[in-house]
mmCIF file as Biopython writes it, N, C-alpha, C and O atoms, coordinates in Angstrom:
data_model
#
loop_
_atom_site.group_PDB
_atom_site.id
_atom_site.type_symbol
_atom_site.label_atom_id
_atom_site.label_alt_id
_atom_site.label_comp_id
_atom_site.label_asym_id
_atom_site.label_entity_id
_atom_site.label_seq_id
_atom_site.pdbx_PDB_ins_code
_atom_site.Cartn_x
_atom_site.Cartn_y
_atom_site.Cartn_z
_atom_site.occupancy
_atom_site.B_iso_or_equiv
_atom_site.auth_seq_id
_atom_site.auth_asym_id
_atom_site.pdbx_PDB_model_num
ATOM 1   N N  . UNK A ? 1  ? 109.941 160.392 64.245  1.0 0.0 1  A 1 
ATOM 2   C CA . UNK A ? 1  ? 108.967 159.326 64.025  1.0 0.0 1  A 1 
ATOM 3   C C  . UNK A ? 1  ? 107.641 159.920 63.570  1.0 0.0 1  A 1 
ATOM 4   O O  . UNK A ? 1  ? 107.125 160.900 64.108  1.0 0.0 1  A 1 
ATOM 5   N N  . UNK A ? 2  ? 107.113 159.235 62.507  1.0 0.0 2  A 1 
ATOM 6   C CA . UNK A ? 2  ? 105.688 159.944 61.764  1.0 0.0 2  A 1 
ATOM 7   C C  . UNK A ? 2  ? 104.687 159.249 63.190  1.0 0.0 2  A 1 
ATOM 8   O O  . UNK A ? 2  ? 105.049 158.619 64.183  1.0 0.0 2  A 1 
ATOM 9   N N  . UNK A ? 3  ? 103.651 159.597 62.839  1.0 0.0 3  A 1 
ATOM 10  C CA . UNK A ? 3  ? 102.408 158.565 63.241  1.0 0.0 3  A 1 
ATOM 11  C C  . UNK A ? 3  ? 102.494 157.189 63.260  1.0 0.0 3  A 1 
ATOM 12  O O  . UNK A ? 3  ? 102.673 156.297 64.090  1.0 0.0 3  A 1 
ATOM 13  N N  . UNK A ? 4  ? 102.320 157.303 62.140  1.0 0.0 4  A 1 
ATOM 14  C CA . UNK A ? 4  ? 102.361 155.680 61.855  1.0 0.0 4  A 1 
ATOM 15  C C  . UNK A ? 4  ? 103.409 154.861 62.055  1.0 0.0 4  A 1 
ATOM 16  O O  . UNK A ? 4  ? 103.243 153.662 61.835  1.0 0.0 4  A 1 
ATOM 17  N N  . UNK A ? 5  ? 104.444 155.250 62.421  1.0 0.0 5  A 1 
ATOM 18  C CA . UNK A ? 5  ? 105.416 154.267 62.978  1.0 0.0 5  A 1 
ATOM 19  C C  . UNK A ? 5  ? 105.645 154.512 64.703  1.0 0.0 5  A 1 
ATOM 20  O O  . UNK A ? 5  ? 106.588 153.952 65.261  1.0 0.0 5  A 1 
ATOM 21  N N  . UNK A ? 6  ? 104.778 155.319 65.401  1.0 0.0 6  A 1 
ATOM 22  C CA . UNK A ? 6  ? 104.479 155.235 66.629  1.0 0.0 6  A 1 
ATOM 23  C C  . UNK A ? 6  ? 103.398 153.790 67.284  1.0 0.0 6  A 1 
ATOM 24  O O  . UNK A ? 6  ? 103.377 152.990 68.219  1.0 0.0 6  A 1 
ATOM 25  N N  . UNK A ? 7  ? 102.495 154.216 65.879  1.0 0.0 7  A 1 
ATOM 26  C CA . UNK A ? 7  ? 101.154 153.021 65.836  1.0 0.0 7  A 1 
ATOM 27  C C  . UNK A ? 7  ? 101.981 151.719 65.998  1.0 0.0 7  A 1 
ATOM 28  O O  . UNK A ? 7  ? 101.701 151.001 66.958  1.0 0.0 7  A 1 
ATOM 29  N N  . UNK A ? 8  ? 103.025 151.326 65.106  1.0 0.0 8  A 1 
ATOM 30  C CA . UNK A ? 8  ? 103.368 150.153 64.818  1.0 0.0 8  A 1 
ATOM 31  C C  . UNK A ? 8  ? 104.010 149.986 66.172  1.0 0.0 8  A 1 
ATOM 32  O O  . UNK A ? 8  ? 104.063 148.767 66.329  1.0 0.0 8  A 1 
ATOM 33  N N  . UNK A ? 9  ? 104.595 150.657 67.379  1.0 0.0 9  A 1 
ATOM 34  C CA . UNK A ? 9  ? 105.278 150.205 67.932  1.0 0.0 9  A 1 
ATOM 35  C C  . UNK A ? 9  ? 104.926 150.105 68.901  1.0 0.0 9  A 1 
ATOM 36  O O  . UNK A ? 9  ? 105.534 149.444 69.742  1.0 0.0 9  A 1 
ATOM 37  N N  . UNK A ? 10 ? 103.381 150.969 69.230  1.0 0.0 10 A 1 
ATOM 38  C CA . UNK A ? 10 ? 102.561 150.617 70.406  1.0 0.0 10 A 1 
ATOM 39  C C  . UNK A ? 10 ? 102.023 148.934 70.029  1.0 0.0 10 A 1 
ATOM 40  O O  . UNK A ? 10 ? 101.888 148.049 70.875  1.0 0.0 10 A 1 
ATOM 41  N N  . UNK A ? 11 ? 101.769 148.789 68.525  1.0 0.0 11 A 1 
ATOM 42  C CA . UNK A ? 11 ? 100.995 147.411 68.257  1.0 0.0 11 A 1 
ATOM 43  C C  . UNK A ? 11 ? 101.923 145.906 68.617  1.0 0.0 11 A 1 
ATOM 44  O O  . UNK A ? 11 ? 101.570 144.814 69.063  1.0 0.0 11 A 1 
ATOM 45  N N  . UNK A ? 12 ? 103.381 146.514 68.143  1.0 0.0 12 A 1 
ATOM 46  C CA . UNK A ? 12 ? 104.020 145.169 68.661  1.0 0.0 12 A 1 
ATOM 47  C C  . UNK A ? 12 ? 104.721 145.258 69.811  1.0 0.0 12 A 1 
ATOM 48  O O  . UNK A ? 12 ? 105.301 144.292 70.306  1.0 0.0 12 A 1 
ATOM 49  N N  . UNK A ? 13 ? 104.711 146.724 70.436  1.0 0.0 13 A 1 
ATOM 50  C CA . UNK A ? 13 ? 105.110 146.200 72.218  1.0 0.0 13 A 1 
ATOM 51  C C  . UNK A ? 13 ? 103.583 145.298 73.225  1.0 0.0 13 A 1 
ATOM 52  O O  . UNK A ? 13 ? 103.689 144.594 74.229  1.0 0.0 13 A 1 
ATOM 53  N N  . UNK A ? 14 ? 102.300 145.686 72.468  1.0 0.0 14 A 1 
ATOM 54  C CA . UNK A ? 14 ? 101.103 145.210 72.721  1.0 0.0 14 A 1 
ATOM 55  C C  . UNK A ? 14 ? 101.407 143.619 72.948  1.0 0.0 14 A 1 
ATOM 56  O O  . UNK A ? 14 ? 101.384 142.960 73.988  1.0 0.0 14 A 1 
ATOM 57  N N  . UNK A ? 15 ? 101.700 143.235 71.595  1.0 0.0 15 A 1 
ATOM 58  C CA . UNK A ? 15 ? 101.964 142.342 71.010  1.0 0.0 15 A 1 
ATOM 59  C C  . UNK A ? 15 ? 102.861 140.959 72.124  1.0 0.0 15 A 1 
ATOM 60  O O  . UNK A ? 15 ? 102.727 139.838 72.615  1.0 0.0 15 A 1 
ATOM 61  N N  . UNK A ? 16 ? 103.830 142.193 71.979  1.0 0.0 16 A 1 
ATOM 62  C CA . UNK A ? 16 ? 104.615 141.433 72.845  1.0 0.0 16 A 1 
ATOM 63  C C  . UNK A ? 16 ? 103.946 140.487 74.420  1.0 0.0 16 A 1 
ATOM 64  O O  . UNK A ? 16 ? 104.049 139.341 74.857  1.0 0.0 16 A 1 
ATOM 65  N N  . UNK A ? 17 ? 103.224 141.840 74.870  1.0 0.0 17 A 1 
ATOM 66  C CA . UNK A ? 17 ? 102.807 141.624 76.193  1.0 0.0 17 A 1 
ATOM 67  C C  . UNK A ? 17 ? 101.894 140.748 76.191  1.0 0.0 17 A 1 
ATOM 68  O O  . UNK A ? 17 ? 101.988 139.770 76.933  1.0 0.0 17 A 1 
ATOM 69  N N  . UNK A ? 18 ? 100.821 140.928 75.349  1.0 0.0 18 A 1 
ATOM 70  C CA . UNK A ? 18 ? 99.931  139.637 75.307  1.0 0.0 18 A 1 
ATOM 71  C C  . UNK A ? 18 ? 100.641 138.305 75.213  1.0 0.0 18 A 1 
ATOM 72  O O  . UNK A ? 18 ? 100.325 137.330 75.896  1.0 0.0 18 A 1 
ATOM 73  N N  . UNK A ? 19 ? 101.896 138.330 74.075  1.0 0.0 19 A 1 
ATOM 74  C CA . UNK A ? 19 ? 102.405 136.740 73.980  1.0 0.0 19 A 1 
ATOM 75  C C  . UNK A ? 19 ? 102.848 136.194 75.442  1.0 0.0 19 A 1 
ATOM 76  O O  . UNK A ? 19 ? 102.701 135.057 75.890  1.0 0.0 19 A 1 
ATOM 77  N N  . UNK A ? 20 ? 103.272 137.018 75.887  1.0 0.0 20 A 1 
ATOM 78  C CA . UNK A ? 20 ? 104.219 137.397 77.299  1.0 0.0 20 A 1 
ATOM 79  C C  . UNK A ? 20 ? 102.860 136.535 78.215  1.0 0.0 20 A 1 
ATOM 80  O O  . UNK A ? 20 ? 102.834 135.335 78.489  1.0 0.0 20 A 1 
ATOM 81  N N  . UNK A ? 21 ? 101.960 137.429 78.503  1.0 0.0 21 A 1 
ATOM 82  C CA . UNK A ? 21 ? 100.859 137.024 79.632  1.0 0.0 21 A 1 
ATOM 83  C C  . UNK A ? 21 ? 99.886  135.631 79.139  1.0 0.0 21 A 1 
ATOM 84  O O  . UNK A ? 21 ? 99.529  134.902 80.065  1.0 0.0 21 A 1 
ATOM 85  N N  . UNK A ? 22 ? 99.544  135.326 78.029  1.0 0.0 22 A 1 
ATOM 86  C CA . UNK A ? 22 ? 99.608  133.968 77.310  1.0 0.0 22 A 1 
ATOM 87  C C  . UNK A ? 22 ? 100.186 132.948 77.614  1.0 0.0 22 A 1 
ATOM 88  O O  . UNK A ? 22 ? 99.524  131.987 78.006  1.0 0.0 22 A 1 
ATOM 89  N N  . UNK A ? 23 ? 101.713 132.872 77.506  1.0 0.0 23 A 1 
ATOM 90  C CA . UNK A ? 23 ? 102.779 132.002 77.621  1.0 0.0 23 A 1 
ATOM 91  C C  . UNK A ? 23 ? 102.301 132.032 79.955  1.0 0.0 23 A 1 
ATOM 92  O O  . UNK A ? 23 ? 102.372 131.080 80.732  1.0 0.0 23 A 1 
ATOM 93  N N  . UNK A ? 24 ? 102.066 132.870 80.127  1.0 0.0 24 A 1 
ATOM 94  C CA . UNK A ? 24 ? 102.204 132.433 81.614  1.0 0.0 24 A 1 
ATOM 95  C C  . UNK A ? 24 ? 101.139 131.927 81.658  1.0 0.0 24 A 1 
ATOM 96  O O  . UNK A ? 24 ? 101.477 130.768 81.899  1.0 0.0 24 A 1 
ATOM 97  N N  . UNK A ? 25 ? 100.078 131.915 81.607  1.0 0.0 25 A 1 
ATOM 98  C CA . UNK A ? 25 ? 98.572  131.401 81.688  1.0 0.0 25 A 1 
ATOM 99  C C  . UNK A ? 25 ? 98.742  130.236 81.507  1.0 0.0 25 A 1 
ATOM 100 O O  . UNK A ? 25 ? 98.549  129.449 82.434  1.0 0.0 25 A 1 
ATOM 101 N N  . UNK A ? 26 ? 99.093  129.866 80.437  1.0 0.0 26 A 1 
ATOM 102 C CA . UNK A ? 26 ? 99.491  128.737 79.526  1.0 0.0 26 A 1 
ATOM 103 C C  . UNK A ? 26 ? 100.375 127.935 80.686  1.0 0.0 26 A 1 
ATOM 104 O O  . UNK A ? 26 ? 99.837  126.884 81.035  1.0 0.0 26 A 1 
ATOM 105 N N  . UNK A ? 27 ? 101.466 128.200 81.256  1.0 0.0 27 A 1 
ATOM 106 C CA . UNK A ? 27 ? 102.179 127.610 82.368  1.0 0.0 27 A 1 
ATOM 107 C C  . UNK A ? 27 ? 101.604 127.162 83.278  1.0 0.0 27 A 1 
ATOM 108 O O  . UNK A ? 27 ? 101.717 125.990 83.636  1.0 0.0 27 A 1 
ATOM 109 N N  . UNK A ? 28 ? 100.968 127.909 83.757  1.0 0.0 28 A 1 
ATOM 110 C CA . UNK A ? 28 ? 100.528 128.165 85.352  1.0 0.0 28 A 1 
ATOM 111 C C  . UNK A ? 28 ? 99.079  127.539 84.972  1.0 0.0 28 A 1 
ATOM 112 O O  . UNK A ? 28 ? 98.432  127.331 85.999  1.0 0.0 28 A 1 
ATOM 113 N N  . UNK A ? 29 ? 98.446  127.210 83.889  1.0 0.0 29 A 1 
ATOM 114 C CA . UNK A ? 29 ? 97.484  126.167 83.919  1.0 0.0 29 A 1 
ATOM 115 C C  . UNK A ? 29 ? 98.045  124.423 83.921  1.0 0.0 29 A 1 
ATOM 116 O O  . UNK A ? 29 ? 97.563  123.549 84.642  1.0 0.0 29 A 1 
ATOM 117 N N  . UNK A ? 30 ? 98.888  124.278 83.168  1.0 0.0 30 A 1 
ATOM 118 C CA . UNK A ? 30 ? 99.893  123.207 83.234  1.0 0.0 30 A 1 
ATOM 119 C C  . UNK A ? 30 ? 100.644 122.961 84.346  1.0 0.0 30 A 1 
ATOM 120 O O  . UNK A ? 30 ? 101.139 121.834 84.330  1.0 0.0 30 A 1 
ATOM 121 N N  . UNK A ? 31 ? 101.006 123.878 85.686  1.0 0.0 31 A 1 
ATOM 122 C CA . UNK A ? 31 ? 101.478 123.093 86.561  1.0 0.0 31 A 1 
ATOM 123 C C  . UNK A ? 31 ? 100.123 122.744 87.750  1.0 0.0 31 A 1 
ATOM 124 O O  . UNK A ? 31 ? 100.141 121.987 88.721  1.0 0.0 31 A 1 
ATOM 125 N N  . UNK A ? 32 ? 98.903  123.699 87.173  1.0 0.0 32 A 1 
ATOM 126 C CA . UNK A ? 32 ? 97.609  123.568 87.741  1.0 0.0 32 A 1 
ATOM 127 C C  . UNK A ? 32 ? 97.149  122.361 87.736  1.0 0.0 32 A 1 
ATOM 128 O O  . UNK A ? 32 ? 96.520  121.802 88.634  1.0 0.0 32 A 1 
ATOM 129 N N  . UNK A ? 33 ? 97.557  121.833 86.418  1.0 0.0 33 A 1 
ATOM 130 C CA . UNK A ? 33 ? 96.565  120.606 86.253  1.0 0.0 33 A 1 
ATOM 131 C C  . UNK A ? 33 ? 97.139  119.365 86.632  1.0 0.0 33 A 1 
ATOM 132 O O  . UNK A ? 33 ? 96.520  118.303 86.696  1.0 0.0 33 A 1 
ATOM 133 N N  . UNK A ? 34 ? 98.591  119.569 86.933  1.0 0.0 34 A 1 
ATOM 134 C CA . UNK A ? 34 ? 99.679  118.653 87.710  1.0 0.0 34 A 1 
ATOM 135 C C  . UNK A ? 34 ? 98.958  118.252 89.354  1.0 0.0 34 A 1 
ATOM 136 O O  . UNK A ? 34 ? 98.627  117.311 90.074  1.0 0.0 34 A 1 
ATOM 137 N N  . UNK A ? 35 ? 98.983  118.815 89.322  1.0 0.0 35 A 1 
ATOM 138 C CA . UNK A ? 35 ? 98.618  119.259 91.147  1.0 0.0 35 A 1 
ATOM 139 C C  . UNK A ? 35 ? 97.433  118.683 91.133  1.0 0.0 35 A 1 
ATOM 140 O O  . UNK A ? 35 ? 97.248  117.618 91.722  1.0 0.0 35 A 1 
ATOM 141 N N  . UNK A ? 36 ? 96.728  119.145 90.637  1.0 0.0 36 A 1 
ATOM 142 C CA . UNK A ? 36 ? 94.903  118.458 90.523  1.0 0.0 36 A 1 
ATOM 143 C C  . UNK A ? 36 ? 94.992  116.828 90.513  1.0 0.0 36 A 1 
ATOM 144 O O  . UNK A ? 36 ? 94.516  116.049 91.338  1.0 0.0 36 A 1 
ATOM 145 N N  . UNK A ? 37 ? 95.744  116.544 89.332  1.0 0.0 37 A 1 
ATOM 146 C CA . UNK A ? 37 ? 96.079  114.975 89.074  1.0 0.0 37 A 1 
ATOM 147 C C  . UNK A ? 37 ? 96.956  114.337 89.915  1.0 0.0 37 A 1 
ATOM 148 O O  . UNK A ? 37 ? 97.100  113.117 89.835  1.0 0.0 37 A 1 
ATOM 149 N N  . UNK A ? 38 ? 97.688  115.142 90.879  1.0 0.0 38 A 1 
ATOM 150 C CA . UNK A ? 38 ? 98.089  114.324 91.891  1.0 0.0 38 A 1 
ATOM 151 C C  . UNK A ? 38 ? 97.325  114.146 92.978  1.0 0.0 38 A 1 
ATOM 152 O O  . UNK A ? 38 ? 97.148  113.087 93.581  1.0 0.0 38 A 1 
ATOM 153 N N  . UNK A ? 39 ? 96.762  115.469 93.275  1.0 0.0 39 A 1 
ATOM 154 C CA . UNK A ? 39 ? 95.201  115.542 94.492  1.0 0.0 39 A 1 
ATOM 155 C C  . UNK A ? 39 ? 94.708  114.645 93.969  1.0 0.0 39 A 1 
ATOM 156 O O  . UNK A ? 39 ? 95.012  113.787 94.798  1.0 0.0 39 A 1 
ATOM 157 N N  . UNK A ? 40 ? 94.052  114.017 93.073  1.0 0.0 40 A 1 
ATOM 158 C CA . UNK A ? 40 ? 93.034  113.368 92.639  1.0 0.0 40 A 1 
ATOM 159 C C  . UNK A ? 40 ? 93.932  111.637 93.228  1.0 0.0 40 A 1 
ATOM 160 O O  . UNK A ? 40 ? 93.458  110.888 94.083  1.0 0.0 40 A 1 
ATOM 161 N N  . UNK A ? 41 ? 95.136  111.423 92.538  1.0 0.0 41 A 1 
ATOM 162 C CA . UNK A ? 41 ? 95.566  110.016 93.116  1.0 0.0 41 A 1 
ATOM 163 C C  . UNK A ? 41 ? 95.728  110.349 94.419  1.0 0.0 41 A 1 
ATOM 164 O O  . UNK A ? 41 ? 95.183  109.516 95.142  1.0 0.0 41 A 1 
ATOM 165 N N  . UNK A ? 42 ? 96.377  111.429 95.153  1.0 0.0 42 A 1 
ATOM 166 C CA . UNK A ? 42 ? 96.502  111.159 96.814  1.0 0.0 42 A 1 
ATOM 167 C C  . UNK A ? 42 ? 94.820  110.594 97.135  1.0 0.0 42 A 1 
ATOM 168 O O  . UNK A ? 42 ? 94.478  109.420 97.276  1.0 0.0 42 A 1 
ATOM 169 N N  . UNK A ? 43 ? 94.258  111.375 97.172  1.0 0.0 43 A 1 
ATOM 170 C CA . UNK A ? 43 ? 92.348  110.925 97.534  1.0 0.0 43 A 1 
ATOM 171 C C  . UNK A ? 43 ? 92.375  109.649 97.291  1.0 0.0 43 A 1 
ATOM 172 O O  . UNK A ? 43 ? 92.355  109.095 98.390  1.0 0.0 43 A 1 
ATOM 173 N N  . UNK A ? 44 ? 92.420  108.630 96.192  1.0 0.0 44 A 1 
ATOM 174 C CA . UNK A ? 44 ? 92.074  107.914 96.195  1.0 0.0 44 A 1 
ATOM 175 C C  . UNK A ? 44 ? 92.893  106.978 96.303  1.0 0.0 44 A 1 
ATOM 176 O O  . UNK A ? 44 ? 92.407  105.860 96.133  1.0 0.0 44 A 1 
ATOM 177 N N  . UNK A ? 45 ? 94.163  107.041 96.566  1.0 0.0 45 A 1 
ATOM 178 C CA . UNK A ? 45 ? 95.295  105.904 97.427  1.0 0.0 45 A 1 
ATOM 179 C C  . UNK A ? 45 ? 94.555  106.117 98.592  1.0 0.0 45 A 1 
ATOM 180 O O  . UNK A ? 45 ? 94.142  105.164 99.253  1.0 0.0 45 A 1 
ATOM 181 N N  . UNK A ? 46 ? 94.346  107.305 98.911  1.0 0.0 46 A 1 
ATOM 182 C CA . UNK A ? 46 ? 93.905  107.556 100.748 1.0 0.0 46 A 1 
ATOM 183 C C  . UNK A ? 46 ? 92.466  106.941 100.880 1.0 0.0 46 A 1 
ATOM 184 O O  . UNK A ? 46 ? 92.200  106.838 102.077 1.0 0.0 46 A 1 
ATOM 185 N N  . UNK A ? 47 ? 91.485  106.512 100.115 1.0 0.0 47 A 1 
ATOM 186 C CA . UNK A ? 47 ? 90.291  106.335 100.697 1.0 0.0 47 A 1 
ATOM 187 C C  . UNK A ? 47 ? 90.327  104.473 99.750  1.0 0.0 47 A 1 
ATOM 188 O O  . UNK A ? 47 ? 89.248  103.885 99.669  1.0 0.0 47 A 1 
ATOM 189 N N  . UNK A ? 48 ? 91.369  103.922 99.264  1.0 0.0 48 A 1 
ATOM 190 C CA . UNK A ? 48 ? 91.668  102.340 99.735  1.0 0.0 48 A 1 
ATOM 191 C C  . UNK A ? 48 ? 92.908  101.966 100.591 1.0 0.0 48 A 1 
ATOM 192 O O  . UNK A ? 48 ? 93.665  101.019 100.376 1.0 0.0 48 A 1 
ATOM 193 N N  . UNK A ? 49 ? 92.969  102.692 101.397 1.0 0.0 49 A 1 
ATOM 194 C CA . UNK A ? 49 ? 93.346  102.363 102.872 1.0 0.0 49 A 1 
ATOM 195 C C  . UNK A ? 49 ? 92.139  102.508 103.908 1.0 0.0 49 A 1 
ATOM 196 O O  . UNK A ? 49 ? 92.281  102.412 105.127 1.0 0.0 49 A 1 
ATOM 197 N N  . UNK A ? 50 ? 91.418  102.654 103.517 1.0 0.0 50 A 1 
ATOM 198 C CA . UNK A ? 50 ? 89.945  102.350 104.393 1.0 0.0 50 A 1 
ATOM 199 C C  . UNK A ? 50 ? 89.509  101.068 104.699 1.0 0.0 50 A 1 
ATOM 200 O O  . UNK A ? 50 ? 88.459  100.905 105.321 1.0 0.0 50 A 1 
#
């Protein structure tokens, strides 16, 4: 392997990992915001039973 095809393969295992840690962020904000929007209706079913 020259150089430059070491470069390329550090750039798209890089590559990879960023899409990789992206795609989870990306998840794990989406089941975040699930949860929030259900906290938000429990609270306020719970405070018109008052």
């Amino acid at each position: 392997m020259e150089g430059s095809d070491k470069f390329f393969v550090v750039v798209i295992v890089m590559s990879i990992i960023f899409t990789g840690l992206g795609t989870y962020l990306f998840l794990i904000d989406r089941k975040l915001s699930r949860i929030e929007k259900k906290l938000k209706e429990f609270r306020e079913s719970k405070n018109k039973d008052k």
